[in-house]
N, C-alpha and C positions, 0 to 999 in steps of 0.2 A: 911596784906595789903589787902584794899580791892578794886574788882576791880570795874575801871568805867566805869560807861553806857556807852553805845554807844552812840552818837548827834543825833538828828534828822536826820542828812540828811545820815548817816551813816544807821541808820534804813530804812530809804526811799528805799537804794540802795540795800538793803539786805534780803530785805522782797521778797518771792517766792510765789507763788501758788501752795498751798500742797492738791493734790489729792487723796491722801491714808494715811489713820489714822488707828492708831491703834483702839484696844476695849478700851480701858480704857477711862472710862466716866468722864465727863467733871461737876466740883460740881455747884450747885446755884450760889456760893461765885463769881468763876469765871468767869462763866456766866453775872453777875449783873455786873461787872466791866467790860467787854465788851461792854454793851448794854448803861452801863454810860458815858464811852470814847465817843460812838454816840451820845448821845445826847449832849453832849458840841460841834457838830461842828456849826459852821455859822448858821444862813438860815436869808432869807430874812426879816425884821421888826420879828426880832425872833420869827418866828410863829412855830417854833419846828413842820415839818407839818410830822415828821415819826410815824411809829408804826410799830410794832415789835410782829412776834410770835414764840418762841422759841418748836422747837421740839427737844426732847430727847425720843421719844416714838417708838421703834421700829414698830411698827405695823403701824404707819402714817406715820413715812417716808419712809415705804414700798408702800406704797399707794400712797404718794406724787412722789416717782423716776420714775414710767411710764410718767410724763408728760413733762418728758426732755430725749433728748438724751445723757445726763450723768448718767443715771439713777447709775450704781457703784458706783458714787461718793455719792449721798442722803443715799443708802443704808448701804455705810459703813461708813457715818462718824455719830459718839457719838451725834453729835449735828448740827440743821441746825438753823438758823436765817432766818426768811423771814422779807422783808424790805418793809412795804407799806406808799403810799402815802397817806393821810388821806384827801380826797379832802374839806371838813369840815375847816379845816385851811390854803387852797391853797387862796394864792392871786395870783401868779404869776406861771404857769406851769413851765418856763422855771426855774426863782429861784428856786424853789420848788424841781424840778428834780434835777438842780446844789445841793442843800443842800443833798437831800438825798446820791448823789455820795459822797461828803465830811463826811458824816456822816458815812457811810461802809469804806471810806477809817480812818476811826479812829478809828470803831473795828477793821478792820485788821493790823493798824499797831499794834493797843494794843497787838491783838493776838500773832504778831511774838512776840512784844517786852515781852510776857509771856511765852517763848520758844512751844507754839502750832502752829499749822498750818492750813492753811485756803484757801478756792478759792470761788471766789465769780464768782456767776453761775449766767447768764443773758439769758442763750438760750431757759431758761425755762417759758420766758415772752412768751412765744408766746402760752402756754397755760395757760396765769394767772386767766383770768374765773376760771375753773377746779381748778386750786391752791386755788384760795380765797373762792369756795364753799366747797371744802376739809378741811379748815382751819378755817370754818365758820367766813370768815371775814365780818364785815360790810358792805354793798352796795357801800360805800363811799369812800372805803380802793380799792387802785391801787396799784399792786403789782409792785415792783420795781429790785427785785432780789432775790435768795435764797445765805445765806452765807455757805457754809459748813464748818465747823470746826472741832478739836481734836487735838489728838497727833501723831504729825506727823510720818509716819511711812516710810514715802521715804524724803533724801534731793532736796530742790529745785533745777532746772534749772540753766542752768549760763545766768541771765543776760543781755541783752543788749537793748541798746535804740540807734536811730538817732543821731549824732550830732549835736550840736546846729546851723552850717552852715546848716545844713542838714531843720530845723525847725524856724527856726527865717529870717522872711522875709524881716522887717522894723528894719533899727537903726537909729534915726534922731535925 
């Protein structure tokens, strides 16, 4: 018997943020099926306005984790993702931003839904200069977030959200 997926929404509920990974390195294969999941999300007159730079390089995520205060998270995980805005394909900031959230939010479900684990790390925007001259990105390129991922080495959190009395203000 084989067993079945979980639903969508079953994954929604169930996906953590995994701050500690093991060493075991994360292959191309896997990698390219994450980075493919993003770019199937949305974006606005499909202007696909992401870019993507994969580190697996211990010695530049060593160099990349001073510029956040998670710095143990870059250092230990196998693999980070950095998510930039490509301003070259920006028509709309506000779309543009929306698309790229939907786009990390579809590597990381992929991630769980590949039993890896993953946190997607924002406090590090506040030096993304520094990020994007370390990373040699383009002039053009706005950095949006770093993803860190691997194999999970702690289980997630429990859990919770608001109620929907709690978050829904209008029903007419």
């Amino acid at each position: 018997m084989t067993k079945e997926a979980p639903s969508i929404l079953e994954s929604i509920k169930s996906r953590r943020s995994i701050r500690k990974f093991t060493a075991e390195p994360n292959d191309d294969e896997t990698i390219n099926q994450i980075l493919s999941a993003g770019i199937w999300a949305p974006s606005g007159k499909n202007n696909q306005p992401w870019k993507f730079a994969v580190i697996k390089s211990e010695a530049l995520r060593k160099s990349l984790a001073p510029l956040t205060h998670y710095t143990k998270i870059i250092e230990n995980a196998p693999c980070c993702i950095a998510v930039f805005l490509d301003h070259n394909l920006s028509y709309d900031r506000t779309k543009d931003c929306q698309a790229i959230g939907a786009c990390i939010q579809n590597m990381l479900l992929t991630i769980h839904d590949m039993g890896l684990g993953a946190v997607w790390l924002g406090e590090i925007l506040r030096n993304k200069e520094k990020v994007a001259e370390l990373l040699e990105a383009p002039q053009n390129f706005e950095l949006m977030a770093v993803v860190a991922l691997g194999h999970p080495a702690e289980k997630g959190g429990k859990g919770k959200r608001k109620g929907l009395d709690e978050v829904v203000f209008l029903r007419r």
